[in-house]
C-alpha positions in Angstrom: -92.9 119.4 -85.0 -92.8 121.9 -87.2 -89.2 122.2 -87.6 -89.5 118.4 -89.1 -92.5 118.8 -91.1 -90.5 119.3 -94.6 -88.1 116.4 -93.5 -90.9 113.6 -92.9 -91.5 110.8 -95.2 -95.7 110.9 -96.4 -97.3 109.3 -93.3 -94.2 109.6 -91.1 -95.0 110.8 -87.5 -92.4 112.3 -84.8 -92.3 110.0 -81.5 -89.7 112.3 -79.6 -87.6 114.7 -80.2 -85.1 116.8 -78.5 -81.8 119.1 -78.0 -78.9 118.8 -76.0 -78.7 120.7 -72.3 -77.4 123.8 -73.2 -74.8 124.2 -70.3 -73.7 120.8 -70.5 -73.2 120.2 -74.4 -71.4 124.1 -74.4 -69.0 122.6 -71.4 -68.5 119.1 -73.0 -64.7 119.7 -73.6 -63.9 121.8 -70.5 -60.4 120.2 -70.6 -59.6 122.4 -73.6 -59.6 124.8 -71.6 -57.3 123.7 -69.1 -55.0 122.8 -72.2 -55.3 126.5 -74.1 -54.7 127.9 -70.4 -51.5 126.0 -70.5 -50.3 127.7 -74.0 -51.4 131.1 -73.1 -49.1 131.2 -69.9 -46.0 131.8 -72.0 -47.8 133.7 -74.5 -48.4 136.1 -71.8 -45.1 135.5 -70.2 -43.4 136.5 -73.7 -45.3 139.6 -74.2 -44.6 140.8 -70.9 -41.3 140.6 -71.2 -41.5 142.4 -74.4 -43.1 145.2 -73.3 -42.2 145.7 -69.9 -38.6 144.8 -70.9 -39.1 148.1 -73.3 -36.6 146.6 -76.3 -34.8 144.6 -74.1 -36.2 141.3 -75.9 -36.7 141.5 -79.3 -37.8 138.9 -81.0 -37.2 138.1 -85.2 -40.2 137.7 -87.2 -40.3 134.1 -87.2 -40.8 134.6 -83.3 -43.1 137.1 -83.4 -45.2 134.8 -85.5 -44.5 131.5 -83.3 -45.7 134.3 -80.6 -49.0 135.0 -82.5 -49.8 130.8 -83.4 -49.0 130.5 -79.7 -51.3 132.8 -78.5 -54.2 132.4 -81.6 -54.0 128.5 -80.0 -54.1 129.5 -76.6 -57.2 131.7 -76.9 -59.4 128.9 -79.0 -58.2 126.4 -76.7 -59.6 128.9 -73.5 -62.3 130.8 -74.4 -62.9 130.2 -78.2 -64.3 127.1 -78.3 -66.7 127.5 -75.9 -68.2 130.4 -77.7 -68.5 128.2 -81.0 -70.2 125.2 -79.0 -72.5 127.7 -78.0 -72.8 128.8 -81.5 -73.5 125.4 -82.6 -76.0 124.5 -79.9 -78.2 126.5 -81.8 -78.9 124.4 -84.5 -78.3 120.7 -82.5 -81.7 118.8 -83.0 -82.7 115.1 -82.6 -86.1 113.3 -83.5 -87.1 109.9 -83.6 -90.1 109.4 -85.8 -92.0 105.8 -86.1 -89.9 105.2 -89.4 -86.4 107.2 -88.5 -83.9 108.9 -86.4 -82.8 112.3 -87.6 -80.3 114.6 -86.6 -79.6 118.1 -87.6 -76.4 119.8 -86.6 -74.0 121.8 -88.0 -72.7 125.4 -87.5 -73.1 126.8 -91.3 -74.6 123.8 -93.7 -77.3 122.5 -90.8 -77.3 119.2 -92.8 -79.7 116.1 -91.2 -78.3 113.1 -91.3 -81.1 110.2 -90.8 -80.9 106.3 -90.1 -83.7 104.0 -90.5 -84.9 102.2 -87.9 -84.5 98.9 -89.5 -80.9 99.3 -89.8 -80.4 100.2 -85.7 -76.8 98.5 -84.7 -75.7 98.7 -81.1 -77.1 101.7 -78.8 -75.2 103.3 -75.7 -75.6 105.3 -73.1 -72.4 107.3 -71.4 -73.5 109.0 -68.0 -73.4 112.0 -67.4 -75.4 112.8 -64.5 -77.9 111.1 -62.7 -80.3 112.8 -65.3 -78.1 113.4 -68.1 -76.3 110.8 -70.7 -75.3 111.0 -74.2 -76.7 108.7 -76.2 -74.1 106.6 -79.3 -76.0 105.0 -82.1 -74.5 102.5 -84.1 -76.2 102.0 -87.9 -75.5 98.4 -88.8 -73.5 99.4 -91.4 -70.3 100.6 -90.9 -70.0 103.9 -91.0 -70.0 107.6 -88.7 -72.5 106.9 -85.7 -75.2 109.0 -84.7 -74.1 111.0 -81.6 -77.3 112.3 -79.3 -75.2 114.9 -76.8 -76.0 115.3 -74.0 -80.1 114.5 -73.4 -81.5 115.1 -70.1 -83.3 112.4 -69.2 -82.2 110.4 -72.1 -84.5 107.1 -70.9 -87.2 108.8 -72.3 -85.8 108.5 -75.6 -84.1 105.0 -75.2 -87.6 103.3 -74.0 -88.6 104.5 -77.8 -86.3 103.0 -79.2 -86.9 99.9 -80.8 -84.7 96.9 -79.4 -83.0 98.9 -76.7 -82.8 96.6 -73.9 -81.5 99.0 -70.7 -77.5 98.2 -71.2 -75.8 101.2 -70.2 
C-alpha cells in the first residue's frame, strides 16, 4: 500500500491491487516477432551477399540506408520489443480503492491515470488462460479505457468491482 499512499484521496482505502504476470504481459505481442523475423531474413540475406560476395554487390547509399531501416525494423520487431515490455513491466501497477481505480504505467513519465467508481461503463474480460485474463474498463464517458494486462486470477479483482455481473 505504500506505493499508493501519496495517491489516496483523505479517508480513501486500497481494496486490491496488482501487476500484470510478468511472462505473459512481456510476451503479449509474440507475433511481432514472427513479423520482425520476416524483415530480418533479407536483411541478413543482403548482407551476406555483400560481404561474402567481397564487392560483387555494391549497393548506393540510398540502399545501404533502405539496408539499415530494414534491419533497425527487423531487430525491434524480433528482439527489441520484448526487452522494452520488459522494461515497462516494471512500473505497470493497478489498485482499486473503495472510491477509485488507478493505474500507473508508463516507461519514463509513470503517470496514474484514475476513474471514479461512479463513472464505471462496461467491464470485460479477454481470456487468457484458465487463470489469466485481461481485464477492459470502459469510463462512461467516452474516452481511452483503462486496460488491466494480463491479471492472474483476475476474478479476484472483478468480484470487487462494483456492478460487475460475471459477463466474460
Amino acid at each position: 500500500m505504500s506505493r499508493w499512499r501519496r495517491h489516496l484521496l483523505e479517508g480513501e482505502a486500497v481494496r486490491w491491487e496488482g501487476r500484470p504476470a510478468p511472462r505473459a504481459f512481456t510476451f503479449r505481442n509474440w507475433r511481432w516477432s514472427a513479423g520482425g523475423l520476416v524483415l530480418c531474413l533479407p536483411f541478413f540475406a543482403l548482407a551476406a551477399a555483400m560481404f561474402l560476395g567481397r564487392g560483387m554487390l555494391r549497393p548506393s547509399a540510398a540502399g545501404s540506408v533502405a539496408m539499415v531501416i530494414l534491419g533497425l525494423l527487423g531487430f525491434w520487431g524480433t528482439i527489441g520489443h520484448l526487452f522494452y515490455a520488459r522494461l515497462l513491466w516494471e512500473r505497470e501497477f493497478y489498485a482499486l480503492t473503495d472510491r477509485r481505480l488507478l493505474v500507473k504505467s508508463g516507461l519514463f513519465c509513470g503517470g496514474i491515470s484514475a476513474l471514479d467508481l461512479g463513472e464505471l461503463g462496461e467491464v470485460f474480460l479477454s481470456r487468457l488462460g484458465p487463470a489469466l485474463g485481461t481485464v477492459t474498463v470502459q469510463g462512461r464517458a467516452a474516452g481511452r479505457p483503462f486496460i488491466l494486462f494480463c491479471l492472474e486470477y483476475p476474478e479476484l479483482f472483478l468480484e470487487k468491482l462494483p456492478r460487475y455481473k460475471g459477463k466474460n
